[in-house]
ZAFI-841296 format. One line per 4 residues: number of its first residue (from 1); their letters; for each residue y, x, z of C-alpha. Coordinates in pm, whole numbers. Example, Ala and Ser with C-alpha at 12.3 -4.5 7.8 and 13.67 -1.06 7.14 Angstrom:
! ZAFI-841296
1) AS) -450/1230/780 ~ -106/1367/714
This chain:
! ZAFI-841296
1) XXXX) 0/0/0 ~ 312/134/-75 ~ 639/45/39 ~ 1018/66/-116
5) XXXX) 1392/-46/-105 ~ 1694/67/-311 ~ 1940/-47/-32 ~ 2260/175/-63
9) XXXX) 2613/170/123 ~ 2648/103/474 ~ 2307/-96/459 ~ 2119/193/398
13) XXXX) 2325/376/713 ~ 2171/115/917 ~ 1807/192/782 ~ 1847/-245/720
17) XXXX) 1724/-315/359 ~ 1819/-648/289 ~ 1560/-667/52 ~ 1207/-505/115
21) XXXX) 935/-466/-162 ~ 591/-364/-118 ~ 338/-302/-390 ~ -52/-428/-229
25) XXXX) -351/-235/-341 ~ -454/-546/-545 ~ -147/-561/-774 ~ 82/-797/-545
29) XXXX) 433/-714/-521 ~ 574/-829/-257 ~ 967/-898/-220 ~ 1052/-968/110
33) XXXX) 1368/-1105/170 ~ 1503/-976/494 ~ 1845/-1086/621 ~ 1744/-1290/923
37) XXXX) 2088/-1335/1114 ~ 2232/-1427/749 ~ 1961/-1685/698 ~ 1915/-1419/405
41) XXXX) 2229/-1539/202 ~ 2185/-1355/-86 ~ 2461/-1062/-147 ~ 2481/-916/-476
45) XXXX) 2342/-609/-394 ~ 2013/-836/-263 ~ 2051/-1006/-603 ~ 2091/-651/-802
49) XXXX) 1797/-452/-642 ~ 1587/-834/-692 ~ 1694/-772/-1077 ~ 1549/-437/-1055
53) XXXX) 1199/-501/-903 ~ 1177/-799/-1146 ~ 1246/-616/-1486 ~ 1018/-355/-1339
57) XXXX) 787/-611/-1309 ~ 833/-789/-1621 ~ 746/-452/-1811 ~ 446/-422/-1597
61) XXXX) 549/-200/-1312 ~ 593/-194/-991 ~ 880/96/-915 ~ 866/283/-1227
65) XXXX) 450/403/-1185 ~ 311/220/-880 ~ 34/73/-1132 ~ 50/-282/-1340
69) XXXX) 199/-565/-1127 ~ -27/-850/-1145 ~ 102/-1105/-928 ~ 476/-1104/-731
73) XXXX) 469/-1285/-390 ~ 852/-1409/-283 ~ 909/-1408/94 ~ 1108/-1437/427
77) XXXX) 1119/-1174/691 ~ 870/-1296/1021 ~ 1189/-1357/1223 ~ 1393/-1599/978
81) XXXX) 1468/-1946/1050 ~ 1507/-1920/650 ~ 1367/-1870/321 ~ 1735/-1858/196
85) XXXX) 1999/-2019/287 ~ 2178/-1977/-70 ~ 2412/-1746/-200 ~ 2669/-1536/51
89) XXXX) 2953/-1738/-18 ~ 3165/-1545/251 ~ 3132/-1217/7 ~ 3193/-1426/-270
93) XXXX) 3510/-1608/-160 ~ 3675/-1235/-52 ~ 3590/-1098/-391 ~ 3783/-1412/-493
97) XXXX) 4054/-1321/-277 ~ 4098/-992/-256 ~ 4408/-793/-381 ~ 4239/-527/-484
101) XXXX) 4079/-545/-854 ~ 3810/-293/-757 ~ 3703/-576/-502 ~ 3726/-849/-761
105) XXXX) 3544/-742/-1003 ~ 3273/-597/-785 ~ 3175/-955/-607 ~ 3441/-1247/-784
109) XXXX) 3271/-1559/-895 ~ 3185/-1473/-1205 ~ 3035/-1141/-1168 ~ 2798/-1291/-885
113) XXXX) 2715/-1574/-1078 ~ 2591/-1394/-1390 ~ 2400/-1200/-1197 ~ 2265/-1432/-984
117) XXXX) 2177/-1614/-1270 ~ 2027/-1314/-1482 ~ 1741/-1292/-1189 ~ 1667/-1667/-1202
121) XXXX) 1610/-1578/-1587 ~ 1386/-1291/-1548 ~ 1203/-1426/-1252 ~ 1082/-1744/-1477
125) XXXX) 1007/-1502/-1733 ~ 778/-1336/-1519 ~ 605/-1645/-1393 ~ 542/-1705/-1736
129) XXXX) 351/-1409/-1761 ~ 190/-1338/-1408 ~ 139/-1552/-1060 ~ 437/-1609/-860
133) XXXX) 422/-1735/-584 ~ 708/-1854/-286 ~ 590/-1902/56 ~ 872/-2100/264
137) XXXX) 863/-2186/606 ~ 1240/-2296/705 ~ 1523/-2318/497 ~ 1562/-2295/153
141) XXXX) 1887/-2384/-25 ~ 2122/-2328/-274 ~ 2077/-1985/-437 ~ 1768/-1924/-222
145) XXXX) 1608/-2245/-425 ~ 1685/-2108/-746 ~ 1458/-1800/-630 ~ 1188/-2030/-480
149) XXXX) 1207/-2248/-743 ~ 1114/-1989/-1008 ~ 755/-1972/-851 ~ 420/-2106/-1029
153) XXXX) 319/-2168/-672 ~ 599/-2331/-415 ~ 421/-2300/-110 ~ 603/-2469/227
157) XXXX) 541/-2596/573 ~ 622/-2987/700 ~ 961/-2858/839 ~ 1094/-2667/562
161) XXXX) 1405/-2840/426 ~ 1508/-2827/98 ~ 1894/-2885/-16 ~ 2135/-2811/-333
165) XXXX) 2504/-2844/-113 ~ 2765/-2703/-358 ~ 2949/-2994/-422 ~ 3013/-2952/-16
169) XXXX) 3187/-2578/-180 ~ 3398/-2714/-468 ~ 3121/-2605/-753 ~ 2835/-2729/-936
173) XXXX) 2459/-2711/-809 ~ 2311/-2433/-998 ~ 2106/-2171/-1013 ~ 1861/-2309/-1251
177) XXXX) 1958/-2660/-1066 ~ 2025/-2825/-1379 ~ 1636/-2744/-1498 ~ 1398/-2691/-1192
181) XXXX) 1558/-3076/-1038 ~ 1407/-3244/-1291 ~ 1055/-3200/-1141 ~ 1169/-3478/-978
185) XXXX) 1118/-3813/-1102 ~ 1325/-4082/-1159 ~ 1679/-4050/-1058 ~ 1592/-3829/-779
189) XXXX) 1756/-3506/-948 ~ 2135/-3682/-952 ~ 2094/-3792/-599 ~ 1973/-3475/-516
193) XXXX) 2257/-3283/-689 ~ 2561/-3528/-610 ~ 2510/-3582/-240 ~ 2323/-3265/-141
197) XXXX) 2028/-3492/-6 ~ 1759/-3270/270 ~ 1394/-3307/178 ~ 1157/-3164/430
201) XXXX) 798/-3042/298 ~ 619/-3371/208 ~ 949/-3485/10 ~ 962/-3186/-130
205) XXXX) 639/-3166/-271 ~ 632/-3576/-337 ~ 913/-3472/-562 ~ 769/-3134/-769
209) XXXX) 1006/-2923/-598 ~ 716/-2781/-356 ~ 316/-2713/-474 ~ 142/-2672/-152
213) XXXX) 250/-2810/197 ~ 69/-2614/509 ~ 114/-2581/858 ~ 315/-2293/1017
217) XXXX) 16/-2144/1156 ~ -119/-2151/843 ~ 82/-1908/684 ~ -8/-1577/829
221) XXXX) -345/-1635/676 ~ -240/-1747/358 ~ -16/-1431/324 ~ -310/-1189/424
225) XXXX) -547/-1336/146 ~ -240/-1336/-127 ~ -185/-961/-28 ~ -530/-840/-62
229) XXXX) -741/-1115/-282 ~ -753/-1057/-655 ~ -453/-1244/-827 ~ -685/-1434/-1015
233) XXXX) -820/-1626/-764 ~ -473/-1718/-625 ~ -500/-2091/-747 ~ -812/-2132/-554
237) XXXX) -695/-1981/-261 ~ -394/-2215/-242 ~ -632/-2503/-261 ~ -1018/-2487/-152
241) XXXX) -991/-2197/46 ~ -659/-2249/191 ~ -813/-2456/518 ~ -450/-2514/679
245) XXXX) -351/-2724/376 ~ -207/-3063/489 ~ -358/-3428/370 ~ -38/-3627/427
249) XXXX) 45/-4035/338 ~ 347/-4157/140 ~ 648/-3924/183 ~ 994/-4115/267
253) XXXX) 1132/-4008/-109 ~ 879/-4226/-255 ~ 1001/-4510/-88 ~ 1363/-4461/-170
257) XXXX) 1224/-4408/-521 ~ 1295/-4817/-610 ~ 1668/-4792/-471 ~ 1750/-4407/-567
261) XXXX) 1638/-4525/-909 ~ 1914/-4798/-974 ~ 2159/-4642/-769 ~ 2213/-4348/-960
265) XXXX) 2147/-4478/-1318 ~ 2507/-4569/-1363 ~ 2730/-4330/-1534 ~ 3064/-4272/-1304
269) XXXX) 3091/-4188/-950 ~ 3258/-4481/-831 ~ 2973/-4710/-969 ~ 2760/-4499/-783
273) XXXX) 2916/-4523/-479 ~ 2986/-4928/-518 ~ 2631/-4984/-520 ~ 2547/-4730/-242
277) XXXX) 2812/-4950/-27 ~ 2578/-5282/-153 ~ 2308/-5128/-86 ~ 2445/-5015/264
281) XXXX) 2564/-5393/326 ~ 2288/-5535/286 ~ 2086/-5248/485 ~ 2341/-5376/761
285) XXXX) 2238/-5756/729 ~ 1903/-5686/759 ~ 1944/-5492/1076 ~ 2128/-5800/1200
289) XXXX) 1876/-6024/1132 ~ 1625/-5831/1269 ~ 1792/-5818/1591 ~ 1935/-6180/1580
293) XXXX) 1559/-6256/1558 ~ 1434/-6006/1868 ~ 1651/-6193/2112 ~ 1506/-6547/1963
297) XXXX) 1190/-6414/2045 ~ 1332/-6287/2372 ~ 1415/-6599/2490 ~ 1087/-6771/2388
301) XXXX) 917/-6524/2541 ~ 1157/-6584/2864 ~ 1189/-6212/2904 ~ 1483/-6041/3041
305) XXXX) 1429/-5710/2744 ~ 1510/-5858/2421 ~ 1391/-5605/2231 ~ 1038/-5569/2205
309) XXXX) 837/-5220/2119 ~ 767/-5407/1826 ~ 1109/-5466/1724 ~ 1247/-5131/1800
313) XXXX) 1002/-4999/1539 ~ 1124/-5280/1298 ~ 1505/-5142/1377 ~ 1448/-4747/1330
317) XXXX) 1274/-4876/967 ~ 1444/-5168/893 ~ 1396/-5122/509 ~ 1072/-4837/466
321) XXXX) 1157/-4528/382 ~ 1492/-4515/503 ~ 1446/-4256/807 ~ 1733/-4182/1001
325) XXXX) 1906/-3802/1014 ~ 1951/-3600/1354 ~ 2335/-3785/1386 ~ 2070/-4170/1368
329) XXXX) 2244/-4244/1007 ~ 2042/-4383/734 ~ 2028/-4186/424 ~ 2267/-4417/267
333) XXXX) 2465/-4364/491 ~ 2413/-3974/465 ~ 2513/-4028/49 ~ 2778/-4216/119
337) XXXX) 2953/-3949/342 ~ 2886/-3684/143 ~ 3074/-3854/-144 ~ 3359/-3944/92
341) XXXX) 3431/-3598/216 ~ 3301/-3311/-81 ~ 3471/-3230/-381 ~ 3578/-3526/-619
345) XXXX) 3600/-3282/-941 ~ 3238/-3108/-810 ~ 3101/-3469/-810 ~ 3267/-3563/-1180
349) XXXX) 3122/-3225/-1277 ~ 2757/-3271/-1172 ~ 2734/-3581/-1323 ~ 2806/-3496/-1628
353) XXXX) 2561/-3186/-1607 ~ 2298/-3380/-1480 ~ 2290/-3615/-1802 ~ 2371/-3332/-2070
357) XXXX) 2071/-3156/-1898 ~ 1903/-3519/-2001 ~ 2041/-3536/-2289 ~ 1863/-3242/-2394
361) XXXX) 1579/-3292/-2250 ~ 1553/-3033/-1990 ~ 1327/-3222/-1783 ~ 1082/-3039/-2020
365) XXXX) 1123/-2743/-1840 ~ 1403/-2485/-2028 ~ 1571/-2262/-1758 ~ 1827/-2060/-1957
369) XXXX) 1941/-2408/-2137 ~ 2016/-2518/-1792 ~ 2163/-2208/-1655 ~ 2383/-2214/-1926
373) XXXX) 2553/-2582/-1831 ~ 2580/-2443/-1482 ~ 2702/-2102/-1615 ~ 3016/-2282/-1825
377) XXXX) 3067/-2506/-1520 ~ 3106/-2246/-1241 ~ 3281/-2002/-1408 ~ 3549/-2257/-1420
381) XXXX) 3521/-2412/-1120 ~ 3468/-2065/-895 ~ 3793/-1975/-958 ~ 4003/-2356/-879
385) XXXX) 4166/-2368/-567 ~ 3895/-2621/-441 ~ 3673/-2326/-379 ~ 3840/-2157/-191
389) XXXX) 3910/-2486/24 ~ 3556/-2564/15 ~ 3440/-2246/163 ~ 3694/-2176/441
393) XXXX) 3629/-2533/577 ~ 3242/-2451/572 ~ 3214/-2135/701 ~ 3511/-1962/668
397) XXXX) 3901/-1928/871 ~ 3967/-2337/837 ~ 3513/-2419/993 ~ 3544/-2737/1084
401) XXXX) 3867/-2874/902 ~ 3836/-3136/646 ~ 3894/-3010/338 ~ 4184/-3134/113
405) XXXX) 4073/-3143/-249 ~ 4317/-3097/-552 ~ 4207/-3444/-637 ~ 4249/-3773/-490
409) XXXX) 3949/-3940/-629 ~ 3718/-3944/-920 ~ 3964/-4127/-1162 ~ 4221/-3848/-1112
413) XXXX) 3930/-3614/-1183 ~ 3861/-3781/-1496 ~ 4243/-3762/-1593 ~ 4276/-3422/-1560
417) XXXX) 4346/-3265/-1883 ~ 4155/-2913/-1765 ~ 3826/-3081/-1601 ~ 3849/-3275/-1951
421) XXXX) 3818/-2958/-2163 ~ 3564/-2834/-1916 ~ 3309/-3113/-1970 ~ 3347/-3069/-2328
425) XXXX) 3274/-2711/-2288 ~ 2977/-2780/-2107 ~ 2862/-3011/-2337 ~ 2859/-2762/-2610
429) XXXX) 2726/-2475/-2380 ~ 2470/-2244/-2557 ~ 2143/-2092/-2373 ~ 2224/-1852/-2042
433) XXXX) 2168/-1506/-2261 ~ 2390/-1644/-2549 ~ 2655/-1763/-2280 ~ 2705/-1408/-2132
437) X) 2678/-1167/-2486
């Protein structure tokens, strides 16, 4: 076994590589991902010494002689709450600031975006030609999805959670959003996109964005047979042989499926969001009636506690599938907040990606097509004062403020002469490769 890094700078002072690679005796490399009290955000050194390994890789070696690479396993240091939280927005949004032009052109939006986007590329290319597979147990958003999501194999536990938040940041949901969403059925990739919707395992795999869903305690086994089996039998490992594999019913997605479906078929924001407030209304009728109907029963019954144990499971599922979050609100309710408070232009944006991506029929499966919507898009939108707003009110000087967009609402969006020629541009965006030449 033999291990590397390429860390350099003040990283490699510390003896921390951010990004740890290990070739197994069987062929396996191994990128470990190891930025634990970052959630490994990805920094664009992580994403340039990824780009390295991977064209290494994709010309069959390991570090320039280790042997063939025959399989590339994609994972999180031991102690990380996180598979990857997304891209390091803090880094980006200095590189956006900065005065100095050495600074900005090292880490602006566009230079992290192209190559963020150049290892999405390659890393599909690879799975193309050898196993890849992600193991995820924790949190995987963002940036860090377009990594996981390049895997044959998407391997992750019950309590892994899933989310594409940009529109929270002032851009659109990308890398390779605009392709790798549409494993999901239905209208499921727009609601995941516009409201930045958390799916935990089951979801995730009851909507194509996850293969396998095992336990926790699973995955230190699982890991020791991928790093020392042949590569070959890596499919039946992750299924016969894999004991720790779950066998679970219905996930909640599927039963949001009927009202995610109609929902988000409409073609503006604001229809959207009327019939999430419908839907919402009438989600708020039926609680009422459920309860007006516990205390009838109550005082049938003649008992002093109206509601029964019954009835309090009736009220936490009122209408199936729509599970509460840790705050008690419904996901409709989530949706509707998240369109309330995040970007308008990010939301007029990502609807229109979401059907050009459609329109062209990326739900067949063409990564570069898609990373070329979401390249036009963000190399716009990185560099509108929105971003920056978005960012300092998430994690930066202004945590905790709410944000104040350029835009009042979505009509204004649509009015504005430069998000006009922007959708038009996207429209007539050419494949990720061609974008960039």
């Amino acid at each position: 076994m033999s291990t590397m890094s390429s860390t350099t700078g003040p990283e490699a002072a510390q003896h921390q590589p951010h990004v740890m690679a290990t070739f197994h005796p069987n062929g396996v490399l191994e990128l470990q991902l190891n930025r634990p009290k970052a959630l490994n955000a990805l920094s664009l050194s992580m994403l340039h010494e990824m780009k390295i390994y991977v064209e290494g890789a994709l010309v069959g070696k390991s570090d320039g002689g280790e042997g063939a690479v025959k399989a590339l396993i994609l994972t999180a240091s031991e102690d990380s709450r996180a598979f990857s939280a997304g891209g390091d927005i803090k880094e980006v949004l200095a590189g956006r600031l900065s005065q100095d032009e050495a600074i900005k052109k090292g880490c602006d939006p566009l230079t992290y975006i192209t190559v963020e986007y150049q290892v999405d590329s390659l890393l599909h290319k690879l799975a193309a030609k050898v196993p890849v597979v992600a193991v995820c147990d924790g949190i995987v958003m963002g940036g860090g999805a377009g990594i996981f999501q390049s895997a044959t194999f998407r391997v992750v536990t019950p309590t892994s959670t899933f989310a594409m938040p940009e529109c929270r940041i002032a851009i659109l949901p990308d890398a390779g959003a605009m392709s790798f969403l549409f494993r999901a059925p239905g209208e499921v990739p727009l609601y995941c996109a516009l409201t930045g919707a958390r799916l935990q395992g089951r979801c995730m795999q009851a909507a194509g964005l996850a293969t396998h869903v095992v336990e926790s305690q699973g995955i230190p086994n699982l890991l020791s047979l991928l790093r020392t089996e042949d590569p070959e039998d890596f499919t039946e490992i992750l299924t016969t042989r894999q004991v720790a594999e779950m066998e679970l019913g219905e996930a909640p997605i599927e039963a949001r499926r009927p009202v995610i479906d109609a929902v988000f078929a409409h073609n503006t924001v604001r229809e959207i969001y009327n019939a999430l407030v419908e839907v919402r209304q009438q989600e708020v009728q039926e609680a009422h009636a459920a309860e007006s109907a516990s205390v009838c029963r109550g005082k049938d019954l003649g008992g002093g506690n109206t509601k029964t144990e019954g009835t309090q499971g009736n009220e936490s599922n009122s209408v199936e599938g729509r599970g509460r979050n840790e705050r008690g609100e419904s996901w409709i309710e989530t949706a509707l907040a998240a369109l309330t408070s995040e970007c308008p232009a990010s939301h007029v944006v990502t609807l229109h990606a979401v059907r050009t991506a459609q329109c062209r029929g990326l739900d067949k499966w063409d990564i570069d097509q898609g990373l070329g919507i979401e390249h036009v898009a963000n190399r716009c939108l990185g560099f509108r004062q929105d971003f920056v707003e978005g960012v300092s009110t998430a994690v930066g000087t202004k945590k905790g403020s709410k944000p104040v967009w350029s835009h009042s609402d979505w009509e204004a969006v649509e009015r504005d002469p430069e998000i006009i020629k922007l959708l038009q541009a996207m429209t007539k965006s050419k494949d990720f490769w061609n974008e960039i030449s």
